[in-house]
N, C-alpha and C positions, 0 to 999 in steps of 0.2 A: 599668361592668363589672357584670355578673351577679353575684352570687354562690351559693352553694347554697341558701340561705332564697328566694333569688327577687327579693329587694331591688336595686338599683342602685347601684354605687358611683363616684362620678368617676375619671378616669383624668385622673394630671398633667399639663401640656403637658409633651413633649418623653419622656411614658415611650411603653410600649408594653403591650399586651396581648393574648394569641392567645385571640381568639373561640370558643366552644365550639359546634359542627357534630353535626347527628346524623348527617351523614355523613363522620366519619373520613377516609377514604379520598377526599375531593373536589380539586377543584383548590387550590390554597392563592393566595389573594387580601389582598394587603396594601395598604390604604387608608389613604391618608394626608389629614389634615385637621384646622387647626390650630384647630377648631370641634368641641367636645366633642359636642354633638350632631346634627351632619351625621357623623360621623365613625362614632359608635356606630348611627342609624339605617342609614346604610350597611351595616353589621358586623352589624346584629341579621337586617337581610331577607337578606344574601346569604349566612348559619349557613343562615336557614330554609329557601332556593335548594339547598342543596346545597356552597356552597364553604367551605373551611375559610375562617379568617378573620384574622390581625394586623391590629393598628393602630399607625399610628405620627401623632404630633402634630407633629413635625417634620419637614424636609429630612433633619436629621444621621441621623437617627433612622433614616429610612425607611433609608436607603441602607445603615445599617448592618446593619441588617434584611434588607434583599435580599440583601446579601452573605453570611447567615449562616443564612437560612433558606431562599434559592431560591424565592421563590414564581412559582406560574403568570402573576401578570396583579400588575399596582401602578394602583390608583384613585387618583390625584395630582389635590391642588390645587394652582394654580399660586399663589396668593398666600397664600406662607407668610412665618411671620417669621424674622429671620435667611436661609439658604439660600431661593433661589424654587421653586418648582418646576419651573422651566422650567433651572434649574442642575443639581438634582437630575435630571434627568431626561437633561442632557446625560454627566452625572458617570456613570448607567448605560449610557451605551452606549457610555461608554468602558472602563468596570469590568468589567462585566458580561461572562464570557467566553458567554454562550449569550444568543440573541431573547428580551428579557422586553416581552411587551406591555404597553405604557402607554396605559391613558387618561386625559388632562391635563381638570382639571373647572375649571371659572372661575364666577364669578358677573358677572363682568365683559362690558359690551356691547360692548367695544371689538372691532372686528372684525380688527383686526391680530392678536390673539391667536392666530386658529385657524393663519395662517400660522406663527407665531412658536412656536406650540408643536408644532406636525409638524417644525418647522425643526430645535428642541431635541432631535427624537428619537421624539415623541409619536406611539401609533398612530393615537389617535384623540381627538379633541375633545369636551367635550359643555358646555352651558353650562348652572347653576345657575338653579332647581333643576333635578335630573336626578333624574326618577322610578324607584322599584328596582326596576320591569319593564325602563325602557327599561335603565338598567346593566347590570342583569345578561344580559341579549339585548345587550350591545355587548361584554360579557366574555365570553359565549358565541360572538361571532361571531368575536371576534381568539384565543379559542384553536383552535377550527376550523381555522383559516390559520395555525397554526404549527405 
């Protein structure tokens, strides 16, 4: 986490944190990733894109988070500890009374995944690493279509 001095602070697993955006008024994107710094690199480019930002280190976390903040789009990992992400991801669209696009990220080559996580619920697929042009042009293209 940022602070005001400009310094970096860790964020616990399983808390959360809302990103600070110079643009206010952006989509609100909540990324999840039980990797402190996949998680924050994510959060640092897509403030500097344009989108507001949460973080969450958990399954529990996120979902709880969706539920209480609404965001535009959720950046899900699917191998998380405790909840997967591919539960987490079934849990919202059953929760979830409005389309919340999800894209499911993996670092995993397994190719059953991409089925396995569309199946979950997932808009869209991408596999680790996932560069923050391509992301954010895959958040931009799944809010377009909703």
């Amino acid at each position: 986490m940022t602070t005001r001095s400009g310094t970096r602070r860790a964020v616990r697993a399983g808390t959360y944190r809302q990103g600070r955006s110079l643009h206010d008024d952006g989509p609100l994107v909540l990324v999840v990733d039980d990797y402190d710094h996949t998680r924050e690199m994510y959060a640092e480019f897509l403030s500097f894109v344009g989108f507001r930002v949460a973080e969450a280190a958990t399954a529990e976390v996120a979902l709880e988070l969706a539920r209480r903040l609404r965001p535009s789009a959720i950046v899900m990992d699917l191998a998380l500890p405790g909840m997967s992400g591919w539960e987490a991801a079934a849990c919202l669209r059953r929760d979830v009374r409005r389309r919340l696009p999800i894209i499911a990220v993996t670092a995993s080559c397994d190719p059953s995944f991409r089925a396995a996580a569309l199946g979950a619920g997932c808009d869209a697929f991408m596999q680790k690493p996932v560069g923050p042009n391509a992301l954010a042009d895959a958040i931009g293209d799944l809010l377009r279509q909703t």
